[in-house]
Backbone as a chain_set.jsonl record, in Angstrom:
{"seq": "XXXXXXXXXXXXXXXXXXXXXXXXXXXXXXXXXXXXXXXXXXXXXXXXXXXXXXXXXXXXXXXXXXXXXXXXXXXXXXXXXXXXXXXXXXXXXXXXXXXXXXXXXXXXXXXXXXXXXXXXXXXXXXXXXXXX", "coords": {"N": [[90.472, -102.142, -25.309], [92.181, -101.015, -22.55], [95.464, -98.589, -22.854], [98.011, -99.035, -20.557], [99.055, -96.499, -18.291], [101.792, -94.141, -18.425], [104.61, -94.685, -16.899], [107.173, -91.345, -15.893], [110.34, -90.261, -14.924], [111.713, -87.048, -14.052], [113.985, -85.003, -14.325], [114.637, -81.318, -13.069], [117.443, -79.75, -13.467], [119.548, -77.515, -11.963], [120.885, -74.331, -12.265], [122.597, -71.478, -10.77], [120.05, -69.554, -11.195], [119.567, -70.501, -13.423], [118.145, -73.224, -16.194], [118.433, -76.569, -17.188], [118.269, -77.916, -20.293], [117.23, -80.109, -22.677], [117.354, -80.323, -25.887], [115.02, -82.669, -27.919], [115.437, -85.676, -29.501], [114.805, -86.616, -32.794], [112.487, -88.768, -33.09], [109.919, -90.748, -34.149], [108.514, -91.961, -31.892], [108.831, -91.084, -29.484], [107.486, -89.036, -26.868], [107.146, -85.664, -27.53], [109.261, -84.657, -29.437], [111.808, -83.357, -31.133], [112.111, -81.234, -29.613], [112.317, -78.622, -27.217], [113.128, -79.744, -23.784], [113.193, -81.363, -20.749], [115.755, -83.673, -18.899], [115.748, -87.542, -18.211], [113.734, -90.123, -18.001], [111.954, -93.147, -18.891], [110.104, -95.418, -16.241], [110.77, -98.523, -15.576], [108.775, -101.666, -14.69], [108.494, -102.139, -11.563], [110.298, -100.699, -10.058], [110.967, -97.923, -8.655], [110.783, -94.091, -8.759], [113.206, -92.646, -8.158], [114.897, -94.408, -9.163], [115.285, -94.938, -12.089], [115.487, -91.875, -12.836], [118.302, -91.418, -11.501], [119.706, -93.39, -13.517], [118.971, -92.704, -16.284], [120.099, -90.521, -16.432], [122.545, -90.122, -16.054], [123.036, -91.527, -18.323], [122.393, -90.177, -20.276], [123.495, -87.524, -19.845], [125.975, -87.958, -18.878], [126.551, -87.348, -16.117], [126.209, -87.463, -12.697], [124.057, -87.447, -10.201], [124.291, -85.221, -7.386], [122.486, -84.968, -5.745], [119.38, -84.763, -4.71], [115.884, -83.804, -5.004], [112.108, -84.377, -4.572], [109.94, -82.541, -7.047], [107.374, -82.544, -7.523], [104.539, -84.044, -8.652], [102.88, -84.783, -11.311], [100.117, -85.589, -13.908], [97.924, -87.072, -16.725], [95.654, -89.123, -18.151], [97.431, -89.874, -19.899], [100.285, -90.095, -18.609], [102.226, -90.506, -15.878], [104.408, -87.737, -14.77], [106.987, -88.373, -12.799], [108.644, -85.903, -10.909], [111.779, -84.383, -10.164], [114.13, -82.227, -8.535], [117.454, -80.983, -9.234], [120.518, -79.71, -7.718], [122.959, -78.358, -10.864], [126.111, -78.893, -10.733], [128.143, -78.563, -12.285], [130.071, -77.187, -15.317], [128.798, -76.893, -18.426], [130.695, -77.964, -20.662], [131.689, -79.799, -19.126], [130.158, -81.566, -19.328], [128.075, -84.79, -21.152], [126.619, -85.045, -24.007], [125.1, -87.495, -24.797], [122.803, -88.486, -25.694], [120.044, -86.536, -27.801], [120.188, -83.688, -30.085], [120.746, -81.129, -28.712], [121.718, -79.279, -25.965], [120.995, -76.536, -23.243], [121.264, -74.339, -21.355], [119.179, -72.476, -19.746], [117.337, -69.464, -19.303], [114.367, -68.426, -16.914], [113.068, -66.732, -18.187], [113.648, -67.114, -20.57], [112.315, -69.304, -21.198], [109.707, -69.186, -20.802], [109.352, -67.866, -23.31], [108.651, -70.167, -24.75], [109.678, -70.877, -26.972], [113.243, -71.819, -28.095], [116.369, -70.732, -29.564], [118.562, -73.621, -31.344], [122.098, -74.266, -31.693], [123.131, -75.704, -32.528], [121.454, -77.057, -34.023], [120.46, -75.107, -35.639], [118.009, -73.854, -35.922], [115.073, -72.511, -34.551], [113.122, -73.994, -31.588], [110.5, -75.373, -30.472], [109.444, -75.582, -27.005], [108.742, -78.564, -25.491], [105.446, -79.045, -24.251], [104.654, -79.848, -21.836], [107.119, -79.511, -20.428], [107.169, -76.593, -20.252]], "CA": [[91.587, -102.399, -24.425], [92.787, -99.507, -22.387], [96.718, -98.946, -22.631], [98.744, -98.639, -19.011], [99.497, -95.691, -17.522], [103.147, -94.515, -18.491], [105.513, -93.261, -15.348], [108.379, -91.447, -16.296], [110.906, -89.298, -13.751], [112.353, -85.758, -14.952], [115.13, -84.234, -13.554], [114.732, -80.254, -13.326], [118.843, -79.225, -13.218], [119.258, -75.612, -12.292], [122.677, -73.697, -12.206], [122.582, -70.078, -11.278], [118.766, -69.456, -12.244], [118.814, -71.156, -14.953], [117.85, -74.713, -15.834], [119.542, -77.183, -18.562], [117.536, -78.335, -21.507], [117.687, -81.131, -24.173], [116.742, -80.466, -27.695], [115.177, -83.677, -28.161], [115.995, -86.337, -30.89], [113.563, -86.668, -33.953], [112.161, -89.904, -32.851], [108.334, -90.319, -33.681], [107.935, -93.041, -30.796], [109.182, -90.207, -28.621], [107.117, -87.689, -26.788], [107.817, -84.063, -28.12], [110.313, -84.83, -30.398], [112.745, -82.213, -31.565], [111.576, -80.106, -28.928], [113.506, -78.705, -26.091], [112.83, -80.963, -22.8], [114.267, -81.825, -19.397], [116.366, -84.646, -18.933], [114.565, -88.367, -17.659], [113.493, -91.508, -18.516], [110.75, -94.468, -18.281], [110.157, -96.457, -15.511], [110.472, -99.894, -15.648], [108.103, -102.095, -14.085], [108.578, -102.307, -10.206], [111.132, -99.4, -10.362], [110.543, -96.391, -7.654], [111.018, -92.985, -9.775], [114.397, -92.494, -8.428], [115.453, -95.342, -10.391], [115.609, -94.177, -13.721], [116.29, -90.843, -12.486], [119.921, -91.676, -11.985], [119.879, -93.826, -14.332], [118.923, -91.826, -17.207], [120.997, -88.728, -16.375], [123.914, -90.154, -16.463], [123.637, -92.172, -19.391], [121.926, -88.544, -21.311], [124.443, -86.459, -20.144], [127.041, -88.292, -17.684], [126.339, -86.771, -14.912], [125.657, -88.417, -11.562], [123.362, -86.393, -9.056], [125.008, -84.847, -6.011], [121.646, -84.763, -4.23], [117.907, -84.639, -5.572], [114.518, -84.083, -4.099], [110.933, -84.506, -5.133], [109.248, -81.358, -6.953], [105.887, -83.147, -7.811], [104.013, -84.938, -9.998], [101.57, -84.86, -12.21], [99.572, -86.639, -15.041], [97.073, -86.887, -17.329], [95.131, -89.793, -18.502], [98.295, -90.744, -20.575], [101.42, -89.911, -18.605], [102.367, -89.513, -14.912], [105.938, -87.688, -14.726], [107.485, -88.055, -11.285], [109.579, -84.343, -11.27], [112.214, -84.134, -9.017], [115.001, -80.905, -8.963], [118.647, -80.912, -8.812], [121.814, -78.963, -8.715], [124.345, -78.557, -11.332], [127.555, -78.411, -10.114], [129.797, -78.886, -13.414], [129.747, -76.16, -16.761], [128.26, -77.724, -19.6], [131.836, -78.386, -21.128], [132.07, -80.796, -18.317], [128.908, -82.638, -19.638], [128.864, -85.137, -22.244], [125.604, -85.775, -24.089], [124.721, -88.958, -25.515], [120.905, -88.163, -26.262], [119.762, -85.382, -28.226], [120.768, -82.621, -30.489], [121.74, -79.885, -27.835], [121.689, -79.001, -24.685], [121.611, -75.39, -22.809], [121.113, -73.7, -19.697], [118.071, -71.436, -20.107], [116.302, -68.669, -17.955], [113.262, -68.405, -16.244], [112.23, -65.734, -19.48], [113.814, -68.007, -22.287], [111.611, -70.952, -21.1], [108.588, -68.637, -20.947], [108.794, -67.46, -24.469], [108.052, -70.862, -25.207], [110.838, -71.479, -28.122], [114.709, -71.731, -28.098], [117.226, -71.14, -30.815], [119.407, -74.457, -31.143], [122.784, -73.425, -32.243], [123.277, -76.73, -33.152], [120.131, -77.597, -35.412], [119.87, -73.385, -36.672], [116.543, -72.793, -35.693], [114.242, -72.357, -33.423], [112.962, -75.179, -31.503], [109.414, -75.165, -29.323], [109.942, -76.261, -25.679], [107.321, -79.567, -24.869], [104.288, -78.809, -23.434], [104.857, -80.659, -20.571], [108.572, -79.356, -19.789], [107.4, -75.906, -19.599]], "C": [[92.191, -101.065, -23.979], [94.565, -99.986, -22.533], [97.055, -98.335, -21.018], [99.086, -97.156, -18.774], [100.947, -95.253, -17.818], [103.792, -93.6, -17.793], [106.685, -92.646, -16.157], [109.086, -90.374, -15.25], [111.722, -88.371, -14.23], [113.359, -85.138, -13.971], [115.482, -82.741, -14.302], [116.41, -79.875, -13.029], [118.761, -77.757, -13.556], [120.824, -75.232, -12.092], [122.363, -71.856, -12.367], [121.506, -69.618, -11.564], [118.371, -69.785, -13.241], [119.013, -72.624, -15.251], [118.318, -75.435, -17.549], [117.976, -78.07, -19.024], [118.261, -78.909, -22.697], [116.848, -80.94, -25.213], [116.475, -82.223, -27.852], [115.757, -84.449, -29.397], [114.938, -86.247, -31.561], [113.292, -88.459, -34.409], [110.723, -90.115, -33.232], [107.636, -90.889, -32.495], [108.292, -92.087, -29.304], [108.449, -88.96, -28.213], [107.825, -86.083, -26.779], [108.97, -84.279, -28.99], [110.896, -84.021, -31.375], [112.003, -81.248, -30.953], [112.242, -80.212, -27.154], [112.663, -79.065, -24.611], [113.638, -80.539, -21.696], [114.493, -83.076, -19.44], [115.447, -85.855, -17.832], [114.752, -89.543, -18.357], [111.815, -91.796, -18.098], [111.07, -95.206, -16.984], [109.885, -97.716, -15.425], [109.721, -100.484, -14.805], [108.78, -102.224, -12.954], [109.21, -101.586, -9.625], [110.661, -98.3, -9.214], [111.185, -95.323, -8.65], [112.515, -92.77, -9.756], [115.766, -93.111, -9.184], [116.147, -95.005, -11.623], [115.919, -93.195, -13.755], [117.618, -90.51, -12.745], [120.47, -91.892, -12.154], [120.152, -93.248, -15.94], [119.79, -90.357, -17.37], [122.294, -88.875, -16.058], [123.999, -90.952, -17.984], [123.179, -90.645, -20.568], [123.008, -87.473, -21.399], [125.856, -87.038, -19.442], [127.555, -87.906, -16.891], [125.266, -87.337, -13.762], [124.933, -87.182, -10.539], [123.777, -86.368, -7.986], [123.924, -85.121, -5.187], [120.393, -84.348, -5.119], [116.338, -84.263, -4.575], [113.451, -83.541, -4.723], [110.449, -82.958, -5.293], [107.874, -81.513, -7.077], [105.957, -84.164, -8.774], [102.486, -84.699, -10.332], [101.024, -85.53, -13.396], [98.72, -85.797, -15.643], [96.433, -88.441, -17.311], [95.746, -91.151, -19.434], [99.617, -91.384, -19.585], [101.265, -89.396, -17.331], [103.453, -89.214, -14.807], [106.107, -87.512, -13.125], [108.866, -86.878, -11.354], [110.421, -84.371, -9.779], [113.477, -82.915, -9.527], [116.47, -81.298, -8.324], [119.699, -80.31, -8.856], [122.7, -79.721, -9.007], [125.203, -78.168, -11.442], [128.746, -78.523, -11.104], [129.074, -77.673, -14.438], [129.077, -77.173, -18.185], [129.593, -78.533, -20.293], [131.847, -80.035, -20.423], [130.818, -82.225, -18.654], [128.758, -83.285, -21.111], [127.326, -85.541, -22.764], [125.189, -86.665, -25.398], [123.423, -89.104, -25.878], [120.001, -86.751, -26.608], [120.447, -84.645, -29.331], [121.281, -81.962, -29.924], [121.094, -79.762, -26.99], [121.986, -77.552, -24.337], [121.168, -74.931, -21.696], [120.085, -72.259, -20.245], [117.447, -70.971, -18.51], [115.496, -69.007, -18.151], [112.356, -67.816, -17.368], [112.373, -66.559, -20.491], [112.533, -69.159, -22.333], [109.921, -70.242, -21.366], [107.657, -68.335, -22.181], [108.882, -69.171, -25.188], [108.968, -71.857, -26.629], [111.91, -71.203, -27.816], [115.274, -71.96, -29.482], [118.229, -72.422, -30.492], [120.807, -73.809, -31.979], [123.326, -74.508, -33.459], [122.328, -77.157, -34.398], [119.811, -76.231, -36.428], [118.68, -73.344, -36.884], [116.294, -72.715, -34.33], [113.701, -73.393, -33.112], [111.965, -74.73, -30.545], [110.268, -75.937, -27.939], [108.27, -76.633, -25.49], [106.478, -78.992, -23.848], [104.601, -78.998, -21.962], [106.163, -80.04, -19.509], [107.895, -77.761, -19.49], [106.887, -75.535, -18.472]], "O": [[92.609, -100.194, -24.743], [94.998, -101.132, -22.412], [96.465, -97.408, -20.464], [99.677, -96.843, -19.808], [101.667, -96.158, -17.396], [103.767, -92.369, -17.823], [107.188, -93.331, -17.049], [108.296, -89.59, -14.724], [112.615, -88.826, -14.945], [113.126, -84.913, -12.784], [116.105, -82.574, -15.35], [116.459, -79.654, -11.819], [118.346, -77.07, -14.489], [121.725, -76.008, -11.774], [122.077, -71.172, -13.35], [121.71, -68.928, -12.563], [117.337, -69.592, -13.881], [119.903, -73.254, -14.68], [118.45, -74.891, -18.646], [117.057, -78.583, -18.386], [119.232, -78.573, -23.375], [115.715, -81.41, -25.323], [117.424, -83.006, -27.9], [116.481, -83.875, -30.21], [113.967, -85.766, -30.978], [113.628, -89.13, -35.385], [110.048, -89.487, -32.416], [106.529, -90.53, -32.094], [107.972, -92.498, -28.189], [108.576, -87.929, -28.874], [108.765, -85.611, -26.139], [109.695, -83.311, -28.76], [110.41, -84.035, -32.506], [111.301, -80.467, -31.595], [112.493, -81.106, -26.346], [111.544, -78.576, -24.457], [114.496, -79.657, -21.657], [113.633, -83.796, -19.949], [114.703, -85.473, -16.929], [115.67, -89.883, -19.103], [110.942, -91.199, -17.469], [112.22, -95.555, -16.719], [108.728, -98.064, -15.19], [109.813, -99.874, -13.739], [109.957, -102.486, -13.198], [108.925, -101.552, -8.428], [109.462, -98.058, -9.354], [112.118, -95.716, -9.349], [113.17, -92.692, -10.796], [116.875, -92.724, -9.554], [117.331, -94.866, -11.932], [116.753, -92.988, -14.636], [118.11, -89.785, -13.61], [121.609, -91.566, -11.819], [121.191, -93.327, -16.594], [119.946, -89.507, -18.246], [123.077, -87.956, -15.818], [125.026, -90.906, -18.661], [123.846, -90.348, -21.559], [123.38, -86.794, -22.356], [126.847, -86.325, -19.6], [128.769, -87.941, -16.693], [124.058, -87.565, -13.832], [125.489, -86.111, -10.293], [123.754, -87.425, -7.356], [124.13, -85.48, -4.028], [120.506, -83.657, -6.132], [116.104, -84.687, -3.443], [113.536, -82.485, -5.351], [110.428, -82.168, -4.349], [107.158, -80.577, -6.724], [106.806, -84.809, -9.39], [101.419, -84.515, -9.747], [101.91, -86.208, -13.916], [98.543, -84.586, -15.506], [96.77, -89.056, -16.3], [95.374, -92.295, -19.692], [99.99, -92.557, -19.6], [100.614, -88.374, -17.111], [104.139, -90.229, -14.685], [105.506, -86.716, -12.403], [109.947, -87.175, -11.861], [109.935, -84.377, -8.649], [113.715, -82.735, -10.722], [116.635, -81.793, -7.209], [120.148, -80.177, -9.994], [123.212, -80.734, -8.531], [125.433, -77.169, -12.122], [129.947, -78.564, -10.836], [127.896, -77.317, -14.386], [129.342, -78.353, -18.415], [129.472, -79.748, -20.442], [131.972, -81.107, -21.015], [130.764, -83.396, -18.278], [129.134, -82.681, -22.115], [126.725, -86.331, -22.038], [125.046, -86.422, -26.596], [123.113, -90.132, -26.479], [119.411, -86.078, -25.764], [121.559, -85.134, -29.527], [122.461, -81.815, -30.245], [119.898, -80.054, -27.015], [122.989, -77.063, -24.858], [120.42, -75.735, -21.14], [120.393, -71.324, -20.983], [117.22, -71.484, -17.415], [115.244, -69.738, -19.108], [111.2, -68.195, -17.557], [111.457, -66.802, -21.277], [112.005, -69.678, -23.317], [109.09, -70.818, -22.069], [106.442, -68.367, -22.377], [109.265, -69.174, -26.358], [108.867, -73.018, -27.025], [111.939, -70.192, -27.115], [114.982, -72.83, -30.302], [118.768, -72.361, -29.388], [120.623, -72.937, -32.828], [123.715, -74.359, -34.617], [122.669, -77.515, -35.525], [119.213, -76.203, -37.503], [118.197, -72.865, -37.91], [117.0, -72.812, -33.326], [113.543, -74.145, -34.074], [112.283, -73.824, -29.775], [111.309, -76.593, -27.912], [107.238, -75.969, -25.396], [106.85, -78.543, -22.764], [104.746, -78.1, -21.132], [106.203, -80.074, -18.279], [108.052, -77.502, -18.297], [107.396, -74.611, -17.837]]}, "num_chains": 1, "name": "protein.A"}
């Protein structure tokens, strides 16, 4: 039996050059799990990507999207993520998050080297395959 295909839609948030990241939760049913991410969801059956989009990103952080637009997509065999980019127009203070360990606004170099310190969890945390 093959399993389905699973969509899910990511929302890149940038501020300033640098882009906000969720330490995930330590879920095992969760891809990458305790590993720093971009914010998203699943798509429910019949759903267009933007759906869950801004759906999920307000209930993750509670923050509604001023304005969005498609950066790609891509797959594998498991997983197609529909990626779209948005700015963020509030300070983190202003953001409230309801999914995850921590959240931070990372450069273009932090994301590169592949790990982030959480300040919250006191280590170091990989950043998902996929997110970077």
């Amino acid at each position: 039996m093959n399993n389905p295909i699973e969509e899910v839609a990511i929302a890149i948030l940038y501020q300033k050059n640098k882009f906000l990241m969720q330490l995930r939760d330590n879920f095992p049913h969760i891809v990458h799990p305790v590993c720093w991410g971009l914010f998203g969801g699943h798509l429910e059956p019949g759903e267009t990507p933007e759906t869950p989009l801004m759906r999920d990103v307000i209930e993750e952080i509670n923050y509604e999207l001023p304005s969005f637009s498609k950066f790609g997509m891509y797959g594998d065999e498991k997983i197609i993520p529909h990626v779209f980019q948005a700015p963020l127009l509030v300070g983190l203070d202003q953001l409230v998050l309801n999914k995850g360990w921590d959240m931070v606004l990372l450069r273009p170099e932090d994301i590169f080297q592949s790990s982030y310190y959480s300040v919250i969890a006191e280590e170091v945390r990989p950043l998902g395959i996929t997110h970077q």
